[in-house]
N, C-alpha and C positions, 0 to 999 in steps of 0.2 A: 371176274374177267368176262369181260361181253366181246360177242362179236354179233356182226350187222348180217345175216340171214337173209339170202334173194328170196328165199321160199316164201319167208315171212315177211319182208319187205321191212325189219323193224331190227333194233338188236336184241340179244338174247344173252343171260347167263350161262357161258360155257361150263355143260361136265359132261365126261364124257360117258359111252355109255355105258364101258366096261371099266369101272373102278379107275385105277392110275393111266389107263392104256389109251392112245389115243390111236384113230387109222382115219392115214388122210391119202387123198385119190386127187395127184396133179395131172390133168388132160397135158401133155408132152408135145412134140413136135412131130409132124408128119415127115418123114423123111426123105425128102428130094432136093432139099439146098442148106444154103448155112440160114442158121436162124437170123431174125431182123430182130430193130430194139424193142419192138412189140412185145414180140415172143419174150425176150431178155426180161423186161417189165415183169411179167406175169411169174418166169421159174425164180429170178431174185425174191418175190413177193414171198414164194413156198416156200423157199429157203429160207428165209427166215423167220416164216410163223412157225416153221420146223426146230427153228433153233429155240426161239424163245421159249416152245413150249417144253423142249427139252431142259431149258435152264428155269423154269415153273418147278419141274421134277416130274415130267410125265416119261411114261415110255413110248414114243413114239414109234410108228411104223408107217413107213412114207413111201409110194408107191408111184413113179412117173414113168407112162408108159411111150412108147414110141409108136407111130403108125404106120406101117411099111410095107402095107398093101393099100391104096389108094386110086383113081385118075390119074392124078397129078406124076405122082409114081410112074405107072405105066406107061404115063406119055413121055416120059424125060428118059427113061430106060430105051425104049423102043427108038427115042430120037439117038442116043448115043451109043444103038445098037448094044446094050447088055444088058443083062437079069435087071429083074424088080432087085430080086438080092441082093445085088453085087452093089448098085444104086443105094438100096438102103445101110450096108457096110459101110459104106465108104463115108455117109452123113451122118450116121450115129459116131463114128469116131469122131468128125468134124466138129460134132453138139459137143461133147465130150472136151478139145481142145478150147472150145471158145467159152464155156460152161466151167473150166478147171480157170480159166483166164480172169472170170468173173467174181473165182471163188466160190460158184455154187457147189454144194456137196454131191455128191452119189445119193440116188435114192437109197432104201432098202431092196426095191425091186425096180426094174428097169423090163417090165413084160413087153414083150413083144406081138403084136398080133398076129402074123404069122407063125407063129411059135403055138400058137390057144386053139387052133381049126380046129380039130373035134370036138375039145370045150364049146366051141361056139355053134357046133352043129345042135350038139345036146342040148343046147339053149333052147335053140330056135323049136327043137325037137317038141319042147317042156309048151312053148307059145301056141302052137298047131293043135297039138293035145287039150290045152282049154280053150279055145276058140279065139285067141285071139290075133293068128297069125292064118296066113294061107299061099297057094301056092296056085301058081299062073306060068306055065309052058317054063318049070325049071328056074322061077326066081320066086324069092317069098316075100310077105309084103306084110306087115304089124298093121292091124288095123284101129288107126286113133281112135275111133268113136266106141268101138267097142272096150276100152279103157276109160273107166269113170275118173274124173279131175281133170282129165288132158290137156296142157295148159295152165297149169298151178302155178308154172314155176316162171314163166312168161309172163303173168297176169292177165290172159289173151282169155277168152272164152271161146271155144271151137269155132263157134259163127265168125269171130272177127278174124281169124287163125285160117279158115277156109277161104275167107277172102281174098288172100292177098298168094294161095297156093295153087300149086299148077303141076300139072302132067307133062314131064318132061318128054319130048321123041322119044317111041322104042319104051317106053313104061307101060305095064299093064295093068296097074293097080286098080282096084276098085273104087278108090275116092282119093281126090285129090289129096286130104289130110295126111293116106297113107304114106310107111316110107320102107325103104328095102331092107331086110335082114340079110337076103342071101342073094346075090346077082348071077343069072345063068351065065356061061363062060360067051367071050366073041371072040372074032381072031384077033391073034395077037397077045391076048391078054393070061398070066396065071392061072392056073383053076386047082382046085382042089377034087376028087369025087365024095360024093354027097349023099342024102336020100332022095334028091331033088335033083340029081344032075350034078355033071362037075360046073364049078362056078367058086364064088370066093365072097367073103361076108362082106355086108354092108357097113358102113363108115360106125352107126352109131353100137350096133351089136356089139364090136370089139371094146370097149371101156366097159360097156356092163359086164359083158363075161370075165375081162380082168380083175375089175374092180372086189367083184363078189370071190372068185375066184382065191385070191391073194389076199383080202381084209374082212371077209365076210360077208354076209345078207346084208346089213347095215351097215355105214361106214360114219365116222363122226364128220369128214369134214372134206369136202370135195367142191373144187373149183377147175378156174383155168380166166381165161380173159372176156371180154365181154360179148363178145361176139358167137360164144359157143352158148348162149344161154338159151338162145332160138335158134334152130332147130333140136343142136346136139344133145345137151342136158335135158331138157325137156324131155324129148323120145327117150332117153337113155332112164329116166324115173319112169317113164310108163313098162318098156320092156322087163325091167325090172324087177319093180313090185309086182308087174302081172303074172313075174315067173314064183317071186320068195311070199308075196301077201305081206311081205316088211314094208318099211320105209327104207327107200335105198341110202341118202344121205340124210343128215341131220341137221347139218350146215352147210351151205350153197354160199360158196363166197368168189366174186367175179373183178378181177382188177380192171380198173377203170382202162381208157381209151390213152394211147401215146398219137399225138398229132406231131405234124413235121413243120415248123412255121405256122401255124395257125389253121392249117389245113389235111383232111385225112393223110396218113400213109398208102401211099398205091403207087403200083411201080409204072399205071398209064399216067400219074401227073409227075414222072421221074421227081421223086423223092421218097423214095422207097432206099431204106438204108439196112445194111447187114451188121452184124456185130465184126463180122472180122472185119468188114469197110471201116468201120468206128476204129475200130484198136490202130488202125496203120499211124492215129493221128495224137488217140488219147490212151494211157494208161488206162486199162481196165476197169481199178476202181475209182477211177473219176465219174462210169459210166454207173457204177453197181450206185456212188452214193448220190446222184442225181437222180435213181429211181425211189432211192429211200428218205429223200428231201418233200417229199408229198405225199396225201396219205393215199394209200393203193386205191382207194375209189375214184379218186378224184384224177379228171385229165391230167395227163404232162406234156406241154407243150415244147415239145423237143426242140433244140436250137442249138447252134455254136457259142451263141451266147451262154446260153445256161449251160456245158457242159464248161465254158470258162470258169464261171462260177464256182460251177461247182468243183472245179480245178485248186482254185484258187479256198474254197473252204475246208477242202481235205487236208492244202498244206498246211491251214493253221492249226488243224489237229496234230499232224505230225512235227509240226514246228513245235509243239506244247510238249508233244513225247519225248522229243530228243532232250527240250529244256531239263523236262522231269529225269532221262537219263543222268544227264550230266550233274545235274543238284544230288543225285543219291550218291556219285563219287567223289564230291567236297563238301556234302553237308555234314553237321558234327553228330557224331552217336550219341543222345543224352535221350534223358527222359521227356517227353513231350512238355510243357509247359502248358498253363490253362487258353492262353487265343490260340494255340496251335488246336486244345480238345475241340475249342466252339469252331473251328476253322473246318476241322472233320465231321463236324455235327451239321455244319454246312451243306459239305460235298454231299453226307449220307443225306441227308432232303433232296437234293440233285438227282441223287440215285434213286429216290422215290419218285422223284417227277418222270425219271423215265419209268420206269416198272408202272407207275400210274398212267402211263403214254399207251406204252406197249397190252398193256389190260384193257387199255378202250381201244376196241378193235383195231390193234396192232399197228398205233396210230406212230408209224419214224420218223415223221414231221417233229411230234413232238418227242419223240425219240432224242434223235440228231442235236433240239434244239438243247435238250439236258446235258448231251456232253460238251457242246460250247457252255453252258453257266458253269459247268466243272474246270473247263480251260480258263474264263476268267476268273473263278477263282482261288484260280492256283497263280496265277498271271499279278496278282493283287498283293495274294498272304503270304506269297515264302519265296525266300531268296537263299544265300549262301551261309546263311547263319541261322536257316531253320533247322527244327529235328531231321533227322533223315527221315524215320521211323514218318513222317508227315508225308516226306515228298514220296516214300515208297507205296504208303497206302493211297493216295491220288494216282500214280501211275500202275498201281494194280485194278483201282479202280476205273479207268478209262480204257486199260485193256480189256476189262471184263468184259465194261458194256458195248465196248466196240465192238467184241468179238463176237458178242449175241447178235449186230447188225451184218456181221460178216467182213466188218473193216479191219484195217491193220496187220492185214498180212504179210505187207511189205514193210512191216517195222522190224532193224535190222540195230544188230547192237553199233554206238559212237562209231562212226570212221576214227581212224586212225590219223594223224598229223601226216603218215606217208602214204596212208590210202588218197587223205585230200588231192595232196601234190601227184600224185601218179593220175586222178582222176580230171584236174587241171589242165595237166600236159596233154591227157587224151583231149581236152576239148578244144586246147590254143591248135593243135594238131589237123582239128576235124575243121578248124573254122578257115586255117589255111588253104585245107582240102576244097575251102568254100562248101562244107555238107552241114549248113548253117542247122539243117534238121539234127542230127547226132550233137553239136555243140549246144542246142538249146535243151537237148533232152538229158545230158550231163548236166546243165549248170542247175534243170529243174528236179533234178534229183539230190544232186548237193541240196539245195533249197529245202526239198521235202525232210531230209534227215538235219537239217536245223546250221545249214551249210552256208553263210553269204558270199556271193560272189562279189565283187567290184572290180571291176575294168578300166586301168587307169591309164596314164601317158608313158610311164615308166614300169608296166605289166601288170598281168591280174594279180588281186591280193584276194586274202579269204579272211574268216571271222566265223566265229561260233553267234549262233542269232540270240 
C-alpha cells in the first residue's frame, strides 16, 4: 500500500509506526459558519482513508479537531453580540448535522482548542526554554530561522519563504519568517492568564499541542486541504519537533483544490457555496460520490453539471442493488453451476481492482470505476433463473465495497406494492400542489430504489426497472 508524501514529494510504502496501530491527525473546521464543499472535499477524503484502512485490518485512531478560538471567531461573536463559546456551539453541532448528512463518521477525538490552554501554555513553555520561542510586551513569537529544515514541507528555502512574508500592524516579532504562539489580549477579545499575560494561543500552536497530546510525539498520517500546507503544517513541524526532537508526521497528505466553474471558490466572486446550500437541491450522497469520482489530489471542478452526473451514476448503482434484491427472492436455491463459479471469479478480480485502486494512494476514481464493472457484470450474467447463492454474493459484495467508500446508506429494503402506490399519490398530490420540487424528489427516489415511473394519458403507471 503506497501513499503519495507532501514531505517527500514522491509516494511511499505505508507501515505504520506502531505495529497494527495507525494515528491520523485531520486539520477540522474553524468554527464560525457552516462548512463549504471545500472543507466537505477534504473531511470525505478522511473518512475514508479511515475506513479503508480499517477494512486493511488496522486499528485506527483518528483525531479531527475543531478551532474555536480564532479572528474570524471573535469578529462574528462580537458582531452578533455573544461569546466565542456560544459561536462556537452552535457550529460544531451544525458540522455535525451536515457531516451525519454526508455520512462522515465521528472522529475518535473531536479536541477542542479551547479545551488544551494549559496544554498549550506548557508547550510554548517547553519552546522559550530552548531557544526557540520569545516574548515581546505579552505575545510570544517561534522563531523560523532558529529551526533547522524550516520549509521541508513547502519545498521553500527560507530565502524564498522570506520573500513573499510581512509584518502585519500591531506585530512585534523579530523577523518577518516568525509566527505567533501566544497573542496578548486587545479589547474585546478572550483571554486566557498566562506566564506572558492574559492573551489566547496562536492559530498554529493548537494542532500541535492536540495532535501530540491525543496520538503522540509522532503521528503516522496527518493532512487537511491544500492550502494549509503553507503557513499551517509547515510551522506546525517546526514547533513540533523543536519541542519532541521527533518527526511529528510521517505522512503529509493534502487534498487537492475544489473550483466552482472553472474558477477559485471565494465568496468576493459570489460563488462561494455551503454544504447546507448544496443539500436544499441535492441528496447528500450525490455530493459525498462526486468527491470520490476523482482522485483527492487532483482538482474538482465543481458544477451542476457534474453533481447531475453524478446524480445520475449513483442511481445506476442503486438501480443494480434493488435489481440484486429482487433476483435473491425469485431466484432458485441450487448449487452454483460452473459459469456461475467463473462469473464470481470474475466479480472477485473486480474486487481486486478496487483494493488494488484503493492501495495506490487511496485512488476512488479507480475505486468507483470497480464497482460499475461489478454492476455490468451482474447486468450481463444473471437473471431469474441464476443461483441465488450467485446473486447474494455480488450484492454482499457491492455492499461491502460501497460501504468502505461510505455509499449506500440510503439502501433500503424493496418497497412494497402499497408503499409504491401510497408514494405515487404523494406525488400526483404534490404536483397538484404545483411543489413540482417534492413530486420530482419522490419520483427520484422511486427511481433510485429500482422504481419506474411513467406518466401517462390515462395516469401514472410503475414498473420494477
Amino acid at each position: 500500500m503506497k501513499i503519495y508524501n507532501t514531505l517527500t514529494k514522491r509516494k511511499e510504502e505505508f507501515r505504520p509506526l506502531n505495529g497494527n496501530k495507525v494515528t491520523i491527525y485531520a486539520c477540522g473546521p474553524t468554527v464560525y459558519d457552516y462548512f463549504h464543499v471545500g472543507n466537505a472535499r477534504v473531511f470525505i477524503t478522511f473518512d475514508v482513508v479511515r475506513n479503508y484502512l480499517k477494512y486493511k485490518g488496522y486499528d485506527v485512531k483518528f483525531v479531527q479537531n475543531f478551532t474555536d478560538i480564532d479572528d474570524k471567531m471573535i469578529k462574528r461573536a462580537n458582531e452578533e453580540g455573544i461569546t466565542v463559546k456560544e459561536l462556537g456551539d452552535r457550529f460544531i453541532e451544525e458540522y455535525f448535522k451536515d457531516a451525519d448528512a454526508l455520512n462522515i463518521k465521528r472522529a475518535d477525538v473531536h479536541p477542542r482548542a479551547t479545551e488544551h490552554i494549559q496544554d498549550i501554555i506548557e508547550f510554548i513553555k517547553v519552546l522559550i526554554e530552548k531557544g526557540y520561542a520569545y516574548v515581546v510586551d505579552g505575545d510570544v513569537y517561534f522563531s523560523a530561522k532558529s529551526f533547522p529544515g524550516y520549509g521541508k514541507l513547502s519545498g521553500q528555502n527560507l530565502e524564498e519563504l522570506e520573500a513573499g512574508a510581512r509584518v502585519e500592524p500591531g506585530e512585534k516579532k523579530r523577523d518577518p519568517m516568525d509566527f505567533a504562539l501566544w497573542k496578548a489580549k486587545k479589547p474585546g477579545e478572550p483571554a486566557w492568564p498566562s506566564p506572558w499575560g492574559e492573551g489566547r494561543p496562536g492559530w498554529h500552536i493548537e494542532c500541535s499541542v492536540m495532535a501530540v497530546k491525543h496520538l503522540g510525539e509522532t503521528i503516522d498520517i496527518h493532512g487537511g486541504g491544500p492550502d494549509l500546507i503553507f503557513p499551517h503544517h509547515e510551522n506546525e513541524i517546526a514547533q513540533s519537533e523543536a519541542v519532541t526532537g521527533k518527526p511529528f508526521a510521517r505522512f503529509f497528505m493534502h487534498v487537492g483544490y475544489l473550483n466552482i466553474n472553472n474558477e477559485k471558490m471565494s465568496k468576493s466572486l459570489g460563488n462561494f457555496f455551503t454544504v447546507r446550500e448544496i443539500l436544499k437541491e441535492y441528496e447528500a450522497e450525490v455530493l459525498r460520490f462526486l468527491m470520490l469520482s476523482s482522485h483527492y489530489r487532483s482538482p474538482i471542478n465543481f458544477s451542476k453539471e457534474l453533481m447531475d452526473q453524478s446524480k445520475n451514476a449513483l442511481e445506476r448503482l442503486y438501480t443494480a442493488l434493488y435489481a440484486m434484491e429482487h433476483l435473491e427472492k425469485v431466484t432458485p436455491e441450487r448449487p452454483l453451476n460452473r459459469e456461475e463459479e467463473e462469473y464470481l471469479k470474475r466479480q472477485m478480480e473486480n474486487k481486486n481492482k478496487f483494493i488494488e485502486s484503493m492501495d495506490d494512494d487511496f485512488n476512488t476514481a479507480g475505486a468507483t470505476a470497480a464497482l460499475f464493472d461489478i454492476v455490468r457484470e451482474f447486468n450481463v450474467s444473471l437473471n431469474e433463473s441464476s443461483s441465488r447463492e450467485a446473486v447474494q454474493k455480488t450484492k454482499a459484495l457491492l455492499l461491502e465495497l460501497g460501504g468502505v467508500l461510505g455509499l449506500f446508506s440510503k439502501f433500503q429494503p424493496t418497497l412494497l406494492d402499497e408503499e409504491i402506490e401510497r408514494m405515487i399519490k404523494e406525488r400526483q398530490e404534490a404536483r397538484k400542489a404545483k411543489n413540482y420540487a417534492l413530486a420530482d424528489k419522490i419520483r427520484d427516489e422511486l427511481k433510485a430504489r429500482g422504481i419506474i415511473i411513467e406518466d401517462t394519458p390515462t395516469g401514472t403507471r410503475w414498473r420494477r426497472a
